[in-house]
C-alpha positions as CSV (number, residue, x, y, z in Angstrom):
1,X,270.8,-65.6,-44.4
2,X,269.1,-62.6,-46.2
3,X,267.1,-65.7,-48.5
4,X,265.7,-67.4,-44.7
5,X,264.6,-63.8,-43.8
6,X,262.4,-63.6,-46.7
7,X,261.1,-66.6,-46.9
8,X,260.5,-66.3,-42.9
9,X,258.5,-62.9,-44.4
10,X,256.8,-64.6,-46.8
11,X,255.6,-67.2,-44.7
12,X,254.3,-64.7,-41.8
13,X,252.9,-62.4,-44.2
14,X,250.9,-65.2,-46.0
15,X,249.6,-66.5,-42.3
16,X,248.7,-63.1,-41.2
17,X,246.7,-62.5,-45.3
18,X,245.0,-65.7,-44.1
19,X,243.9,-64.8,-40.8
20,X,242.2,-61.4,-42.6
21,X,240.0,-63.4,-45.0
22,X,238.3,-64.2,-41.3
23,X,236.4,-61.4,-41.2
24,X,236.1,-60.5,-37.1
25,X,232.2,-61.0,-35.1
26,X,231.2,-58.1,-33.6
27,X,231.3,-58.3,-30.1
28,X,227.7,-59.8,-28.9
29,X,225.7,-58.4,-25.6
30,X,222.6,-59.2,-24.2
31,X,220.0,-58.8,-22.5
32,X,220.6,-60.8,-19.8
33,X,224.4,-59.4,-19.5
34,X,225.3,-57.8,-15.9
35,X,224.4,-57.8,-12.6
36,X,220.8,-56.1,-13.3
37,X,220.2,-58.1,-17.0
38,X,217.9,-59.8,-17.3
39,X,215.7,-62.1,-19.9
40,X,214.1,-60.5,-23.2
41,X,210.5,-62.7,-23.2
42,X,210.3,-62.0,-26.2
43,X,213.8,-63.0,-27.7
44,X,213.5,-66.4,-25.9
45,X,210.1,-67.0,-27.5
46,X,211.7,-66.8,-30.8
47,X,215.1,-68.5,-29.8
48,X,212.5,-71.5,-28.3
49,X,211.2,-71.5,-32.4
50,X,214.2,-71.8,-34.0
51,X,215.1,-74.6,-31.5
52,X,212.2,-76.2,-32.2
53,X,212.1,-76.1,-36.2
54,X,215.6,-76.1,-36.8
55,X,217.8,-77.5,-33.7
56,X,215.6,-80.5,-32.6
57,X,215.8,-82.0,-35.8
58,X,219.1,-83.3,-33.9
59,X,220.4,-82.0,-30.7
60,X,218.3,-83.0,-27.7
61,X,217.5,-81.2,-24.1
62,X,217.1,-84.4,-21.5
63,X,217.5,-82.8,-18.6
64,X,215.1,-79.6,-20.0
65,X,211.6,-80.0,-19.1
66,X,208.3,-78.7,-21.2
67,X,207.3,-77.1,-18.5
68,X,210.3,-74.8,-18.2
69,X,209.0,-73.0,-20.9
70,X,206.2,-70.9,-18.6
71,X,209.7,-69.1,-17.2
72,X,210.2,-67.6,-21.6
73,X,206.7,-66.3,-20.8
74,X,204.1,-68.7,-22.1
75,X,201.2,-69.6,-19.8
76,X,200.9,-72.8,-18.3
77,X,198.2,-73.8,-21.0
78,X,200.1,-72.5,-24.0
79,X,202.8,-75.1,-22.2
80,X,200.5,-78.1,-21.9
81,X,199.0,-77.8,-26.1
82,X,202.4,-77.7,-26.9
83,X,203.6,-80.6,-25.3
84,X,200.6,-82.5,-25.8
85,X,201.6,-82.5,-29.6
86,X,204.5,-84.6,-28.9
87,X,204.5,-88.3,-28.2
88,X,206.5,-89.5,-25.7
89,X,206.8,-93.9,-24.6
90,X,204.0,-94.7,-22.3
91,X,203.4,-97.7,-19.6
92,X,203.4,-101.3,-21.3
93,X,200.1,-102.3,-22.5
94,X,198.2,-105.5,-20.6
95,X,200.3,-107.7,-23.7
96,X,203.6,-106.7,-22.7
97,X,203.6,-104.0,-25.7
98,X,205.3,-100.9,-25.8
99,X,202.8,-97.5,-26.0
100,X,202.7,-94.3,-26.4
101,X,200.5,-91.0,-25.4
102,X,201.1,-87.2,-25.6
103,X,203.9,-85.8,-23.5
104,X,202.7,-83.1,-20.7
105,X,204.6,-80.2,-19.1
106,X,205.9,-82.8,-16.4
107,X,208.1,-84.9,-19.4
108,X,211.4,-84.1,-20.5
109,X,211.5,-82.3,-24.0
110,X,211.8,-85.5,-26.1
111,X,215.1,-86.5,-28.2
112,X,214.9,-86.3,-31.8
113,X,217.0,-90.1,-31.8
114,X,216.3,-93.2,-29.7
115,X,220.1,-93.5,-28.3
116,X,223.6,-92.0,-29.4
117,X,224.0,-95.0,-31.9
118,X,220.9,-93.8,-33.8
119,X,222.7,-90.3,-33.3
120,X,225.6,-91.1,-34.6
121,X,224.2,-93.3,-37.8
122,X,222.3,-90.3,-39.1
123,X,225.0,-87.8,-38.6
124,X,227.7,-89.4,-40.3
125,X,229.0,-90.6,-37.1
126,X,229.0,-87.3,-35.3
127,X,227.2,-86.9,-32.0
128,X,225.5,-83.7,-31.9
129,X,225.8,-82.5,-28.4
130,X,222.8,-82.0,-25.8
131,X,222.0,-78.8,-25.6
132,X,220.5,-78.8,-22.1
133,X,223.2,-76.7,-20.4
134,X,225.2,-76.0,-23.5
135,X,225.6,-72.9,-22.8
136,X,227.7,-73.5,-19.4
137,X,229.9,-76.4,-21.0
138,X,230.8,-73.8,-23.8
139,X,233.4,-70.9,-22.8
140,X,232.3,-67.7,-24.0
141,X,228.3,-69.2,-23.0
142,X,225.7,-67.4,-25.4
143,X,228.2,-65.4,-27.5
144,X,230.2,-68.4,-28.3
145,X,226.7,-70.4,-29.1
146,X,225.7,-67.1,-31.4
147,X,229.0,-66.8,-32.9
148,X,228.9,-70.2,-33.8
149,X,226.0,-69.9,-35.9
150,X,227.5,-66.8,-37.8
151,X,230.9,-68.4,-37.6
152,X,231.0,-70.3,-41.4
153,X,232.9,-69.7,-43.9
154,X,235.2,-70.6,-47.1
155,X,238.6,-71.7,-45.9
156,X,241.1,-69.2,-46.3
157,X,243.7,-70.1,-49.1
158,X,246.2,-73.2,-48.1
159,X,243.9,-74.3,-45.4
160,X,242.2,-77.7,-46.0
161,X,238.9,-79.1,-44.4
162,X,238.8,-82.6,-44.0
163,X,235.6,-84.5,-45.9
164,X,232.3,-83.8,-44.2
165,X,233.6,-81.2,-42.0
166,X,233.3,-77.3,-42.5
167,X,234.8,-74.5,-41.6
168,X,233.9,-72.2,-38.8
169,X,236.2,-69.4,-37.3
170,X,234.3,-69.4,-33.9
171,X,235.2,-73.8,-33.4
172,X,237.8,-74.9,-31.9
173,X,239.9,-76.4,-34.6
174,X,237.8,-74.2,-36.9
175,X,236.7,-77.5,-38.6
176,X,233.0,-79.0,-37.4
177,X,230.5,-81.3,-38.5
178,X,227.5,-79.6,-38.2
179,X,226.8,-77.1,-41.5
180,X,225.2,-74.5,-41.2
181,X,222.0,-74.7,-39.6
182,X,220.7,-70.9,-40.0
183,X,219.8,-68.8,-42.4
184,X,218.3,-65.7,-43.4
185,X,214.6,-66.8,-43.2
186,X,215.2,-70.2,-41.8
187,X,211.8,-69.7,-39.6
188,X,209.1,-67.1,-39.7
189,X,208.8,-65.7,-36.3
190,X,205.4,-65.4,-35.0
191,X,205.7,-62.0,-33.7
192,X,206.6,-60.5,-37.6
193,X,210.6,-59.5,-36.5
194,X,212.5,-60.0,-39.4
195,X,214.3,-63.5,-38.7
196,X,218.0,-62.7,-40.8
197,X,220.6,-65.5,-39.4
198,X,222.0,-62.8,-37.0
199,X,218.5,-62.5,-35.2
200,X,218.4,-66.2,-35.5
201,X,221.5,-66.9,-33.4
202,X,220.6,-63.7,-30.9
203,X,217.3,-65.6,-30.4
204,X,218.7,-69.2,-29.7
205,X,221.2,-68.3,-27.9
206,X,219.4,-66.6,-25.5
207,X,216.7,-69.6,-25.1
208,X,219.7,-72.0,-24.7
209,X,220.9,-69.3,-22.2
210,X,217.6,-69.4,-20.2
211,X,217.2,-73.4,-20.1
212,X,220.9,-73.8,-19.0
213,X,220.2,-71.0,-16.1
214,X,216.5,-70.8,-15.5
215,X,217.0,-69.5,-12.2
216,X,219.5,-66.4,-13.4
217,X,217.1,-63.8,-12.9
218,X,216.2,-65.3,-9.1
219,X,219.8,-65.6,-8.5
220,X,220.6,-61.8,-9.1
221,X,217.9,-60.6,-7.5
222,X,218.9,-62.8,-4.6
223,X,222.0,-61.3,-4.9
224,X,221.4,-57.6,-4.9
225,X,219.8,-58.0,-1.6
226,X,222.5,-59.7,0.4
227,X,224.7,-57.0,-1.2
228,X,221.9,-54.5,0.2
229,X,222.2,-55.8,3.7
230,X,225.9,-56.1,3.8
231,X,226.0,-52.8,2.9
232,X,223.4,-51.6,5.3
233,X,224.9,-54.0,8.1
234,X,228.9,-52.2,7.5
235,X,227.1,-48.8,8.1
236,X,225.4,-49.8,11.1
237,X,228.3,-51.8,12.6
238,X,230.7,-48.7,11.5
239,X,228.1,-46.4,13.2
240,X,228.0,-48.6,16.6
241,X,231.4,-49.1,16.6
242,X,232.3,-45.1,16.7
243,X,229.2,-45.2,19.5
244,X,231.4,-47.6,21.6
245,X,234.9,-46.0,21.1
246,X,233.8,-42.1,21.3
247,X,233.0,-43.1,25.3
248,X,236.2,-45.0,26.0
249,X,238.1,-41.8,24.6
């Protein structure tokens, strides 16, 4: 009995020296958190980079349109040069041929593969997720997507990754095909703020944030005012109320 006791010790002590190697994330807040947050224009400028030098090398954004990206701050011409550098299908030719022409804030944000099989072929089979509303499908929204990125690590001792996968404390399963797509000086942000992975994941997080829920800051607005009436509407109705009673008394 006293031998099962210690090997039950053994065996919780080992789990738990395991689960320390996984160094905890600090806890993540943004801008944008609360009733009254709102968007950092600047953050989602930089979070729009890294998507677009690191992230749409595979995920895509097909229900994300170029010209959502006047609400991260840009002008509606800043909007139009940068979509007119990608090329998107046009209309059939007078032979029957396939064309293309530059995109324009009206297209959706083009998808770095044709279809899912292409998808799949060049990731080893893996489908890397849309990233439209990513940040709604995910729980945990943004600080999931930003813990993610940070998330990679060795396995702890005894723990084994299957072949192309890697390990990630903040996955599901902690085992993920993706690798690591940040790192400290992945991109050089326009705006000289010094882009370390933490920034990095802050940034696109954020953007991914905003394209998910472009209407967020809208919404609260919208919903500090009804909250402003109802409140102004229970003192009035409280006040005619008491007007009503104090001369049936």
């Amino acid at each position: 009995m006293r031998l099962a006791v210690l090997a039950l010790t053994g065996l919780l002590l080992g789990g738990g020296a395991a689960m320390a190697q996984e160094e905890a994330l600090p806890p993540q807040h943004f801008s944008f958190d609360g009733v009254l947050g709102t968007f950092d224009r600047a953050a989602l400028q930089r979070g729009f980079q890294v998507y677009k030098e690191v992230c749409s090398n595979c995920h895509s954004m097909k229900e994300a349109y170029y010209r959502n990206l006047t609400g991260i701050g840009l002008t509606p011409e800043q909007v139009k040069d940068i979509a007119s550098t990608i090329t998107v299908p046009g209309e059939l030719n007078d032979a029957g041929d396939p064309t293309e022409r530059p995109a324009t804030p009206a297209d959706h944000f083009k998808s770095p593969f044709p279809n899912d099989k292409a998808a799949r072929a060049a990731n080893n089979g893996a489908l890397p997720p849309d990233q439209s509303v990513i940040e709604k499908a995910r729980e945990g929204g943004a600080t999931y997507i930003a813990d993610l990125m940070l998330g990679y690590r060795d396995p702890p001792p005894g723990v084994k990754v299957q072949d192309g996968l890697y390990y990630n404390t903040a996955f599901p399963g902690h085992q993920i095909a993706m690798p690591a797509p940040l790192t400290d000086g992945r991109v050089t942000y326009a705006d000289g703020t010094p882009a370390t992975i933490e920034q990095e994941s802050r940034d696109v997080a954020t953007f991914l944030t905003y394209m998910a829920n472009p209407e967020m800051e809208e919404r609260k607005r919208m919903g500090v005012k009804i909250v402003l009436f109802l409140a102004g509407m229970t003192v009035v109705t409280y006040a005619v109320k008491r007007k009503i009673w104090a001369d049936l008394h």
